[in-house]
LUMPA-609640 format. One record per residue (C-alpha): residue number from 1; residue in one letter; x, y, z. Coordinates in Angstrom, 2 decimals, always signed. Layout:
<r num="NUM" residu="A" xx="X" yy="Y" zz="Z"/>
...
***
This chain:
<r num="1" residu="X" xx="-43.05" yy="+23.38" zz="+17.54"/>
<r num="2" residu="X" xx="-46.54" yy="+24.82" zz="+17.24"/>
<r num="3" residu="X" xx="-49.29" yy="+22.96" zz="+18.42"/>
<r num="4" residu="X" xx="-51.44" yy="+23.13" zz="+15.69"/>
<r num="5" residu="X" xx="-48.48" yy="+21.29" zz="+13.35"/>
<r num="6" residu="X" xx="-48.23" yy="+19.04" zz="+16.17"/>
<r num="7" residu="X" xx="-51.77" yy="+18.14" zz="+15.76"/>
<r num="8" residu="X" xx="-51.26" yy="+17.46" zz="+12.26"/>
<r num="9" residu="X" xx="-48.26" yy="+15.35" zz="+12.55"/>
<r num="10" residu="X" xx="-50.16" yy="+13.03" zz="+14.91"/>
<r num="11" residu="X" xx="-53.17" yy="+13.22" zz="+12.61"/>
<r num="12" residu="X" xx="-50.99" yy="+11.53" zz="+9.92"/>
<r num="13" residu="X" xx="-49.35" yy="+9.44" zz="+12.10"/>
<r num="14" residu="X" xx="-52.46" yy="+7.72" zz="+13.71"/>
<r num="15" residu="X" xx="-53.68" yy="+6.85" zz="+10.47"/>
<r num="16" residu="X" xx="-50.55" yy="+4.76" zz="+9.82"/>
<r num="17" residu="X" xx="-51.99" yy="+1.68" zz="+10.86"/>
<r num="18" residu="X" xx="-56.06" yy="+2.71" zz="+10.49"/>
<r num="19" residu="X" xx="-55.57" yy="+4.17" zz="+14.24"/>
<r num="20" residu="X" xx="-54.26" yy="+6.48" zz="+16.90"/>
<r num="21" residu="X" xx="-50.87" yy="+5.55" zz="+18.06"/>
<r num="22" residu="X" xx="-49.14" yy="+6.05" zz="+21.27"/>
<r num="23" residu="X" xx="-48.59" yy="+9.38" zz="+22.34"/>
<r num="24" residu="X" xx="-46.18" yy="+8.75" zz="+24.76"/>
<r num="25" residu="X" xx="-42.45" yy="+8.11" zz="+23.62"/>
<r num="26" residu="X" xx="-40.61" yy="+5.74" zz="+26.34"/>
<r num="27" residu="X" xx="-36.90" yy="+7.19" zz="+26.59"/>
<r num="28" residu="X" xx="-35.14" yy="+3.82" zz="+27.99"/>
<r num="29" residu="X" xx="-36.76" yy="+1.87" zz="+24.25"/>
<r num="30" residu="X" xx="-35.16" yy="+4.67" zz="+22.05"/>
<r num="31" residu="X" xx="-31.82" yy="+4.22" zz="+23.64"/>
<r num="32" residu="X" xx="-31.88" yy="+0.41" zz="+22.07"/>
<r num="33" residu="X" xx="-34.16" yy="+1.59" zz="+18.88"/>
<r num="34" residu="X" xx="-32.06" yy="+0.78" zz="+15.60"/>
<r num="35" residu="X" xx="-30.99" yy="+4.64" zz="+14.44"/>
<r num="36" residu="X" xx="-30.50" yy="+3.65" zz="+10.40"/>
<r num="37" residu="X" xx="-29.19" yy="+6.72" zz="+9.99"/>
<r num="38" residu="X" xx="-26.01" yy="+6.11" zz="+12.36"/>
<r num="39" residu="X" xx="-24.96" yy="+2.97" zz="+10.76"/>
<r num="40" residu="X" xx="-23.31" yy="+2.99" zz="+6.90"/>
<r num="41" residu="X" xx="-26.07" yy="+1.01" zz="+4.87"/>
<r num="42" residu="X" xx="-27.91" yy="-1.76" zz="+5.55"/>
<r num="43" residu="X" xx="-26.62" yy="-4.98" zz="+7.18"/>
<r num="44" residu="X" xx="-25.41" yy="-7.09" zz="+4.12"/>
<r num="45" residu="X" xx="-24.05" yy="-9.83" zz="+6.56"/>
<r num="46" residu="X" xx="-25.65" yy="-13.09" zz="+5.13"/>
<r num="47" residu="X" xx="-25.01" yy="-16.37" zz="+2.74"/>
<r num="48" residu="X" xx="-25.39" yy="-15.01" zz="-0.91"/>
<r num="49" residu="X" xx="-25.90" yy="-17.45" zz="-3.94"/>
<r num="50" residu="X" xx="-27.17" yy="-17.23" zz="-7.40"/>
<r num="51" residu="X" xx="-30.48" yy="-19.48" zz="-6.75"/>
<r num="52" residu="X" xx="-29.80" yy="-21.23" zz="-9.95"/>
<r num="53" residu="X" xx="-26.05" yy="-22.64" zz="-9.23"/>
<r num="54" residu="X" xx="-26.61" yy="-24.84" zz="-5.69"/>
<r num="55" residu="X" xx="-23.25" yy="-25.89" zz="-4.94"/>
<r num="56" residu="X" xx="-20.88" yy="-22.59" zz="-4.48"/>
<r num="57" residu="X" xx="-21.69" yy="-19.54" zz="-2.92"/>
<r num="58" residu="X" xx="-20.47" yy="-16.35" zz="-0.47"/>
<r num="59" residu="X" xx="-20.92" yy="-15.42" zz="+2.79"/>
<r num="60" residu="X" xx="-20.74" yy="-12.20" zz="+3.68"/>
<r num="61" residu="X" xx="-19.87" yy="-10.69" zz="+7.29"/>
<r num="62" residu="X" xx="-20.53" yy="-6.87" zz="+7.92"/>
<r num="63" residu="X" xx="-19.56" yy="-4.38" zz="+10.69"/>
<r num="64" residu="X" xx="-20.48" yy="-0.65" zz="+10.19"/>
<r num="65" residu="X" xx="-18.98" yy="-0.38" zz="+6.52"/>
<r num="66" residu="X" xx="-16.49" yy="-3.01" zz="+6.58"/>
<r num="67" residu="X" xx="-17.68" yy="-6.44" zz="+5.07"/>
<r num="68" residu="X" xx="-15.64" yy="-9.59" zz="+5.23"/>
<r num="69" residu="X" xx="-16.43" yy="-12.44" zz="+2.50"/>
<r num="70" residu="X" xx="-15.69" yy="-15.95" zz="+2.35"/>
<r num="71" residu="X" xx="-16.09" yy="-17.30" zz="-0.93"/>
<r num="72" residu="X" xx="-16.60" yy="-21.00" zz="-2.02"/>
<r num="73" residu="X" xx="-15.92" yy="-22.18" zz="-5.01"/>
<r num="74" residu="X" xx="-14.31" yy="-25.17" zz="-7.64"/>
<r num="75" residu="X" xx="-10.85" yy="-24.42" zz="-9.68"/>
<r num="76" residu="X" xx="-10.56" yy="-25.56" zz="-13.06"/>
<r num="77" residu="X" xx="-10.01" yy="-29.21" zz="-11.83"/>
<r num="78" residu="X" xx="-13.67" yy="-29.32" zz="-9.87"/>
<r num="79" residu="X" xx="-11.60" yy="-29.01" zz="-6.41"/>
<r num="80" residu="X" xx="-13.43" yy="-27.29" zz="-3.73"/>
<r num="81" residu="X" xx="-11.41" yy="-24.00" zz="-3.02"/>
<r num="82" residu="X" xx="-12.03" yy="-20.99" zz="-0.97"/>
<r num="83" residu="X" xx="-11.03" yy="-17.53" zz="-0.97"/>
<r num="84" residu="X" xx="-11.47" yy="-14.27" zz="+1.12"/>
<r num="85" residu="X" xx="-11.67" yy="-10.82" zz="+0.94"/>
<r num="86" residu="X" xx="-12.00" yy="-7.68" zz="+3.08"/>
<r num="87" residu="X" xx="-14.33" yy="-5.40" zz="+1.73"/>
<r num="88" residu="X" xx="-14.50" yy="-1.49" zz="+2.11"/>
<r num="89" residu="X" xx="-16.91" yy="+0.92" zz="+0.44"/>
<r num="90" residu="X" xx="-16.16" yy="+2.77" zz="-3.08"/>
<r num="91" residu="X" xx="-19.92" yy="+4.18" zz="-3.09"/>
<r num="92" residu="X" xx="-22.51" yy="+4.18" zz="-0.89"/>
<r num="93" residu="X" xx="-24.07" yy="+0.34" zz="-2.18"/>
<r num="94" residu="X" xx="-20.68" yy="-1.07" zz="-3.46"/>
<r num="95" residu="X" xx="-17.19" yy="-2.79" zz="-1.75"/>
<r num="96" residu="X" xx="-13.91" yy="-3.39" zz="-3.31"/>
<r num="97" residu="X" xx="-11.08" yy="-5.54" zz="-1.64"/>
<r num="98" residu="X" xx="-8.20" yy="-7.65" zz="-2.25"/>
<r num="99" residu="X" xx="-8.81" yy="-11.36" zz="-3.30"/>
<r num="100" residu="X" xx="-6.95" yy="-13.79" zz="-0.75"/>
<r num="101" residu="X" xx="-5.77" yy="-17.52" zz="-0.73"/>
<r num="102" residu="X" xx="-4.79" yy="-19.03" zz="+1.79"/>
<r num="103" residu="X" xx="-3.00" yy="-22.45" zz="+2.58"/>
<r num="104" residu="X" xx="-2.08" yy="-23.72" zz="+6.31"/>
<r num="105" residu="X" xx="-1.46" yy="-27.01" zz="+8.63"/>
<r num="106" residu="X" xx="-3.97" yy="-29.85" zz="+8.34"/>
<r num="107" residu="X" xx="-7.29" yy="-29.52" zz="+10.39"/>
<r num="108" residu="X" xx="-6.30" yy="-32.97" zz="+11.58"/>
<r num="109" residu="X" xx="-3.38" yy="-31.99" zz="+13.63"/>
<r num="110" residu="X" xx="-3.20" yy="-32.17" zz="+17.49"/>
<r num="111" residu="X" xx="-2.74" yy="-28.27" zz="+17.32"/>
<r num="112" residu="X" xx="-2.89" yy="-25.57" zz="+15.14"/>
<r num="113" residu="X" xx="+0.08" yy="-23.29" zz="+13.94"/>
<r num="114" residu="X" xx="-1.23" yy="-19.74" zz="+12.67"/>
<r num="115" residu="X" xx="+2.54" yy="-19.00" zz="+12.12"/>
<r num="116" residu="X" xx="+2.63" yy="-22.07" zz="+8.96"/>
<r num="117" residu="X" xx="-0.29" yy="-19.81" zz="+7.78"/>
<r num="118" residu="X" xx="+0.47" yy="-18.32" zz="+4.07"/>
<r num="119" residu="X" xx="-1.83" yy="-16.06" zz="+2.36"/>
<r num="120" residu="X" xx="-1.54" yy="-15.05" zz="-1.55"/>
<r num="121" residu="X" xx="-3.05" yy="-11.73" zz="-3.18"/>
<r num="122" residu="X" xx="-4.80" yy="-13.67" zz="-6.38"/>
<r num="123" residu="X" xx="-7.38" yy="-10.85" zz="-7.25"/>
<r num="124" residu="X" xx="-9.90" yy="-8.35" zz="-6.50"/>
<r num="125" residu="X" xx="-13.37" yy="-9.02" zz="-5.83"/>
<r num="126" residu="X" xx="-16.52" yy="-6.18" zz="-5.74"/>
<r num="127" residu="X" xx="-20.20" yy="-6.72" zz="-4.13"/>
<r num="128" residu="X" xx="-22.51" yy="-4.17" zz="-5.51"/>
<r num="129" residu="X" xx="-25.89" yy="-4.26" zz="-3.55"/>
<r num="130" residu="X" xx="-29.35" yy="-3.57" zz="-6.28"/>
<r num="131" residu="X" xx="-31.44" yy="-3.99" zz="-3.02"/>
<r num="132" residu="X" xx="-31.66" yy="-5.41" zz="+0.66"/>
<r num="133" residu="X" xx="-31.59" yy="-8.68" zz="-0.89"/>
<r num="134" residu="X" xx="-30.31" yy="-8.65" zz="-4.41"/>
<r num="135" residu="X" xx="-26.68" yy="-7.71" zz="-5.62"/>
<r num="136" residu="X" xx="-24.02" yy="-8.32" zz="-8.15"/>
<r num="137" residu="X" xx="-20.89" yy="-10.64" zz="-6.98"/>
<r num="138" residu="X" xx="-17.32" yy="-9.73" zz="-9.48"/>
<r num="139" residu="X" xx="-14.19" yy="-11.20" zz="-8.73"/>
<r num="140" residu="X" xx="-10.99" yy="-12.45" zz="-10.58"/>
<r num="141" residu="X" xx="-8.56" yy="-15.28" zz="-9.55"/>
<r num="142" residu="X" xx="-4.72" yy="-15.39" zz="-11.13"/>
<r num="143" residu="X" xx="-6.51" yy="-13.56" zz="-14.19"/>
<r num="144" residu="X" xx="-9.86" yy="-15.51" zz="-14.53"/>
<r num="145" residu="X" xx="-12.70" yy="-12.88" zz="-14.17"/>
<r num="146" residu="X" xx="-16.60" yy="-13.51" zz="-12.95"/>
<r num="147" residu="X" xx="-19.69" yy="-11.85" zz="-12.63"/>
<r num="148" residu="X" xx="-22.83" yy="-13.33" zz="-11.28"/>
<r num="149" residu="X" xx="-25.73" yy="-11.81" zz="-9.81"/>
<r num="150" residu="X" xx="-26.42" yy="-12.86" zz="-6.49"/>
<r num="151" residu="X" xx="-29.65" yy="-13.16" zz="-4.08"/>
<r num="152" residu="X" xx="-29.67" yy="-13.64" zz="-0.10"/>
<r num="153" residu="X" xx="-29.93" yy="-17.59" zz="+0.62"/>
<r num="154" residu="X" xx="-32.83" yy="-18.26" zz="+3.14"/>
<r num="155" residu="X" xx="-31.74" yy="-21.20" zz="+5.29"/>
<r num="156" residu="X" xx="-35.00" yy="-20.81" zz="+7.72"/>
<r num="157" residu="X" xx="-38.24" yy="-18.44" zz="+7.79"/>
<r num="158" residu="X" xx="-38.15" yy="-17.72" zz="+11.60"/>
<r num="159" residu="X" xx="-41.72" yy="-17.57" zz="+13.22"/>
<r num="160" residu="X" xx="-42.48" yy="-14.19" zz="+14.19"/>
<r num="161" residu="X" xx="-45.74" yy="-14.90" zz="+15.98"/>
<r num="162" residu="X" xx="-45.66" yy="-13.06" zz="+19.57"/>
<r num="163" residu="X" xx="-46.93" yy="-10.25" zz="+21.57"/>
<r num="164" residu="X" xx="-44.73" yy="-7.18" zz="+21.15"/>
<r num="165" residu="X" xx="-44.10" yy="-3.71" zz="+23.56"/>
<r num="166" residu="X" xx="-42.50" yy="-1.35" zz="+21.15"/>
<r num="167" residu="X" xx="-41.82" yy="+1.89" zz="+19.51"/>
<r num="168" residu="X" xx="-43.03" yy="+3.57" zz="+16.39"/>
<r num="169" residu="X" xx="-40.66" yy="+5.99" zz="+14.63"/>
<r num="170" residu="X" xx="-41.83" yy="+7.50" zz="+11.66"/>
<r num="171" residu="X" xx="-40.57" yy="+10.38" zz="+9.19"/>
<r num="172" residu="X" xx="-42.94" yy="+11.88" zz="+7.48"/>
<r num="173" residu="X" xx="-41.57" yy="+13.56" zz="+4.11"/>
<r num="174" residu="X" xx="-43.03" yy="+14.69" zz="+1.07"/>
<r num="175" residu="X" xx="-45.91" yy="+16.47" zz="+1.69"/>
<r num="176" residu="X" xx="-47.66" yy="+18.81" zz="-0.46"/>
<r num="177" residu="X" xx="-48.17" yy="+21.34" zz="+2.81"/>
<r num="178" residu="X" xx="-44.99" yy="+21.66" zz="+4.22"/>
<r num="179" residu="X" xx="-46.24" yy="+22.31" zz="+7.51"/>
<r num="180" residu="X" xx="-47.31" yy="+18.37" zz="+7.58"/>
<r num="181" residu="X" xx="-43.08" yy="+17.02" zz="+7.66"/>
<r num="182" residu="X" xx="-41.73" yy="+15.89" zz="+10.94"/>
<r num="183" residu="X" xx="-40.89" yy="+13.04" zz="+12.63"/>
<r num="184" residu="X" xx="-42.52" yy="+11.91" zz="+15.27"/>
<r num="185" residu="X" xx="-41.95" yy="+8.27" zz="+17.91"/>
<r num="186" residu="X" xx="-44.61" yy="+6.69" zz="+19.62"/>
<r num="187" residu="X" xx="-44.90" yy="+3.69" zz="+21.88"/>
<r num="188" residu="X" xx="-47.15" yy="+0.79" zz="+19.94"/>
<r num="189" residu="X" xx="-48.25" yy="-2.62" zz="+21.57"/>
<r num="190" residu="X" xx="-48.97" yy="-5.51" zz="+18.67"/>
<r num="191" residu="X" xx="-49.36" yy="-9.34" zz="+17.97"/>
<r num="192" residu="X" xx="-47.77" yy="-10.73" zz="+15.18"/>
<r num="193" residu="X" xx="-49.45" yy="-14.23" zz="+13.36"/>
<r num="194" residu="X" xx="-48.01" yy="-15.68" zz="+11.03"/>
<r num="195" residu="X" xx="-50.39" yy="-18.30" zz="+8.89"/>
<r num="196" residu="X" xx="-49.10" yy="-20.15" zz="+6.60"/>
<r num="197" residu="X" xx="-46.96" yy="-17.68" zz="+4.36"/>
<r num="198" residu="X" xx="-49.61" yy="-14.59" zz="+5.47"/>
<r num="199" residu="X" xx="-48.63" yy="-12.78" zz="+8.09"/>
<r num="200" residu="X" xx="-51.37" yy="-10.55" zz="+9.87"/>
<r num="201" residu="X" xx="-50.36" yy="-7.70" zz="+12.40"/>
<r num="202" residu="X" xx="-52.38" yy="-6.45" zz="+15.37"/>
<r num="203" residu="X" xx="-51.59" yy="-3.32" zz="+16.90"/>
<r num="204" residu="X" xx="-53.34" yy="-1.38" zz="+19.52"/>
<r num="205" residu="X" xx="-53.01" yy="+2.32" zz="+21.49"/>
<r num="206" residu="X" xx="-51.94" yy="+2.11" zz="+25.11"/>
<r num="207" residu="X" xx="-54.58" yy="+2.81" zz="+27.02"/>
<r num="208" residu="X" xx="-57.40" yy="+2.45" zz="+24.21"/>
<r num="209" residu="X" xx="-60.06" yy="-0.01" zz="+23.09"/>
<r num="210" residu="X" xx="-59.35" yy="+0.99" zz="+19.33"/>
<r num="211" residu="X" xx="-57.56" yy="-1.94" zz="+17.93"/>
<r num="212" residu="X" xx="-56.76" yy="-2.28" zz="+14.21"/>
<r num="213" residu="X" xx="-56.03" yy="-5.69" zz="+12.13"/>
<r num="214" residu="X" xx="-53.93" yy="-5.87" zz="+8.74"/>
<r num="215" residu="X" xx="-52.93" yy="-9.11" zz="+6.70"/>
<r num="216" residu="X" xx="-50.51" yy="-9.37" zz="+4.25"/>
<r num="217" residu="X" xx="-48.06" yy="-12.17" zz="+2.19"/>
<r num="218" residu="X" xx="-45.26" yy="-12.50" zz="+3.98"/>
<r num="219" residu="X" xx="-41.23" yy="-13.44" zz="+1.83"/>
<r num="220" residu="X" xx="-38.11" yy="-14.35" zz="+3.71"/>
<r num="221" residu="X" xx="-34.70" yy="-12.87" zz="+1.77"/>
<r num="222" residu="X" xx="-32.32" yy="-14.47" zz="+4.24"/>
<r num="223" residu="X" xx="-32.13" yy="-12.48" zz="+7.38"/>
<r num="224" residu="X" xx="-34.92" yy="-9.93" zz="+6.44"/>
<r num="225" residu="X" xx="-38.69" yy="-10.41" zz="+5.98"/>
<r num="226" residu="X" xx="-40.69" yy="-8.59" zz="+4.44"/>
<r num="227" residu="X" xx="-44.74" yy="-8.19" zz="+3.83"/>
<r num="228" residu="X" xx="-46.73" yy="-6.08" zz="+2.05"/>
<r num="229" residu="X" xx="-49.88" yy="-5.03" zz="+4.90"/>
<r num="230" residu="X" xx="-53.26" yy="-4.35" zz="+3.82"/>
<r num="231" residu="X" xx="-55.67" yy="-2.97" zz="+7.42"/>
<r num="232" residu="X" xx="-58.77" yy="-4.43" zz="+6.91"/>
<r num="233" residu="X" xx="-60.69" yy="-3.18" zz="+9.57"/>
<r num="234" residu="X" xx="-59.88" yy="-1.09" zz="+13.32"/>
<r num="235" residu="X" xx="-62.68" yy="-1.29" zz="+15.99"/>
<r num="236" residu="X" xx="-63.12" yy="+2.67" zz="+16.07"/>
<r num="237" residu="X" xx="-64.18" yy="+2.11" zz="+12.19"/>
<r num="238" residu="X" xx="-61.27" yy="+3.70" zz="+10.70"/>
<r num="239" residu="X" xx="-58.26" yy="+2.77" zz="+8.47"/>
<r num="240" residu="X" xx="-59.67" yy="+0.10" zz="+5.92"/>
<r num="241" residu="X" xx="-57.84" yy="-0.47" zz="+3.08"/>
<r num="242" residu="X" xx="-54.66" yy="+1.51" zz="+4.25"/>
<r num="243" residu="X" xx="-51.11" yy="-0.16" zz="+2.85"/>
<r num="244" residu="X" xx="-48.00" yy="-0.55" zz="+4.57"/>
<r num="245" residu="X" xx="-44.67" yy="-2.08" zz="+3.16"/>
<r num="246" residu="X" xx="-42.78" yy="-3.87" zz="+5.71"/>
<r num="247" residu="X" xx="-39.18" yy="-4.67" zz="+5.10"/>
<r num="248" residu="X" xx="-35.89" yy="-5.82" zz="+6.38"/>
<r num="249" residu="X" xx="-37.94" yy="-7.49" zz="+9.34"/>
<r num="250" residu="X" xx="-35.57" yy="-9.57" zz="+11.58"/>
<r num="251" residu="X" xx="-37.22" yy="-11.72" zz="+13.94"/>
<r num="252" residu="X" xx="-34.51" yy="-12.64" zz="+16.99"/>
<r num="253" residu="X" xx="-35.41" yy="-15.11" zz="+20.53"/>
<r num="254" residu="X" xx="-35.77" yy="-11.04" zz="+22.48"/>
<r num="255" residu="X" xx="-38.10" yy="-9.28" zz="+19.85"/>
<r num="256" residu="X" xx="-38.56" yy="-7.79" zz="+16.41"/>
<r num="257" residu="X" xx="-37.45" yy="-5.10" zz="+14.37"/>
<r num="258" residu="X" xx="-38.59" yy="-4.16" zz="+11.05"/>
<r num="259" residu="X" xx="-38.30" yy="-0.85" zz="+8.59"/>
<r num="260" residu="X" xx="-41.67" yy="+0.28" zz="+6.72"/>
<r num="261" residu="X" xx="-43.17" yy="+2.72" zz="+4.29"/>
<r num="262" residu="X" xx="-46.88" yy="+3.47" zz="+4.00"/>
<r num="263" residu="X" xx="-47.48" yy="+5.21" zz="+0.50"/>
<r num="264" residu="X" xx="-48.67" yy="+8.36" zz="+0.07"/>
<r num="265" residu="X" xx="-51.67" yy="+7.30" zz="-1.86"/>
<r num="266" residu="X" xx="-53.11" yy="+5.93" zz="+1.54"/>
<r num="267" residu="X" xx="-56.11" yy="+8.57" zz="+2.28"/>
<r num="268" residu="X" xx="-55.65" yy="+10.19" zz="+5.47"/>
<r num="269" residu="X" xx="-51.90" yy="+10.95" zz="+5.49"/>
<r num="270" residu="X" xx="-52.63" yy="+14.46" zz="+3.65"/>
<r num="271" residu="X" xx="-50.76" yy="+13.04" zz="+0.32"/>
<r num="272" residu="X" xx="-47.35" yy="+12.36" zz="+2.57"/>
<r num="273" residu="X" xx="-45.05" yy="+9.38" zz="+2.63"/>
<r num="274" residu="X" xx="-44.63" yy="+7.65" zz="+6.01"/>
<r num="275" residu="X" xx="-40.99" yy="+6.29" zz="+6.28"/>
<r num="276" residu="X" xx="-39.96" yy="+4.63" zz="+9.41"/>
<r num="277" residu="X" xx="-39.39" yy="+1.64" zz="+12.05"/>
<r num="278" residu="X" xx="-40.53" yy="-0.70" zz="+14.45"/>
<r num="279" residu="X" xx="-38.63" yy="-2.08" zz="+17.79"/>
<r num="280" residu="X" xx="-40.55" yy="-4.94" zz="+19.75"/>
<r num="281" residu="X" xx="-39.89" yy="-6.49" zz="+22.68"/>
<r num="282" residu="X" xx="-41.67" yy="-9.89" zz="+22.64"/>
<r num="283" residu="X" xx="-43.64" yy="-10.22" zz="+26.12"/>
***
């Protein structure tokens, strides 16, 4: 690649966060960096409801593009039944699979038989994802068909307050000047504090004094995260004003990852779209 496009890639890059980021790309972090593009969509594994209807709901299992689903619900006589499914893709944001019911020994008895297990086909049941957190649930039992639209169910908004080691990698894609695309990774160091619902991220150039501060409100959809980051200052004077969309942020005991887009209405990114992710390990 020639130097003057990589000079223009890091140009745009730097300004991601109202500052230069880390030149230098640490080979052991990429080997454990989540590659989106080698898995089949996002992770779907969660409990799904319909926010409306507490009582019943789904829980949904994935593993590349397989999803398993456990679905609980009442019969026509208001007894609690449950049913499951194993779901493969039709399209790239939709799974079909058979409709199972199952009967077996009593969860009371000194040991369990899996041979006095019987299983019934009953139906068919699709989940159709709108979103990362929004989707449409359709299944029929012995005839009976339903549709509901579903949402994940947050159980707990994990704390993602820390101080992170971590990668950058960013695609940038739809610029006017073709010679600004690329992709580029970067190491990043950041604190994350989370206030009350706001959740304001820190971030800061190996080896640098430039350090650059964004806020923003901060949602839990289940699993993910997300927050919608607004830089309001950097100490080199740069970057105020900038916006980046964090999503599908999963906060674990070892670190962080999260997915993010910074518009290409931000000045500074020559009128490109920033698409990438974040890996931190939490020091």
């Amino acid at each position: 690649m020639a130097p003057a496009k990589c000079q223009r890639e890091s140009r745009i890059v730097n300004k991601l966060f109202g500052s230069a980021m880390l030149v230098a790309m640490l080979s052991l972090m990429i080997l454990g960096f989540p590659a989106r593009a080698a898995q089949f969509s996002i992770d779907n594994s969660d409990l799904w409801w319909t926010p409306t209807e507490s009582g019943w709901g789904l829980q949904l299992v994935q593993r590349s593009e397989v999803i398993f689903a456990t679905l609980f619900v009442y019969n026509a006589a208001n007894n609690p039944m449950w049913y499951s499914a194993t779901l493969v893709p039709s399209s790239s944001s939709s799974w079909t699979g058979a409709l199972m019911q199952c009967t077996g020994p009593s969860f009371g008895n000194p040991q369990f038989d899996p041979g006095s297990v019987s299983c019934s086909h009953v139906g068919a049941m699709t989940f159709t994802a709108w979103s990362d957190h929004e989707g449409t649930l359709s299944y029929t039992v012995n005839g009976v068909a339903v549709s509901k639209s579903i949402a994940r169910q947050t159980l707990r908004i994990p704390d993602p307050s820390g101080n992170y080691a971590g990668i950058l990698s960013v695609s940038i894609e739809g610029c006017p000047n073709p010679a600004d695309l690329g992709r580029r990774q970067n190491r990043m160091d950041f604190e994350l504090i989370d206030n009350a619902g706001a959740l304001t991220m820190i971030s800061q150039e190996q080896n640098s004094t430039a350090v650059c501060t964004s806020t923003g409100d901060y949602t839990q959809y289940g699993q993910f995260g997300a927050s919608r980051q607004v830089t309001s200052s950097c100490t080199d004077g740069s970057g105020a004003n900038k916006v980046t969309l964090l999503y599908e942020v999963v906060v674990s005991f070892t670190g962080v990852t999260m997915n993010f887009t910074a518009p290409s209405s931000n000045l500074g990114q020559n009128g490109c779209t920033l698409n990438g992710s974040i890996y931190g390990i939490r020091q």
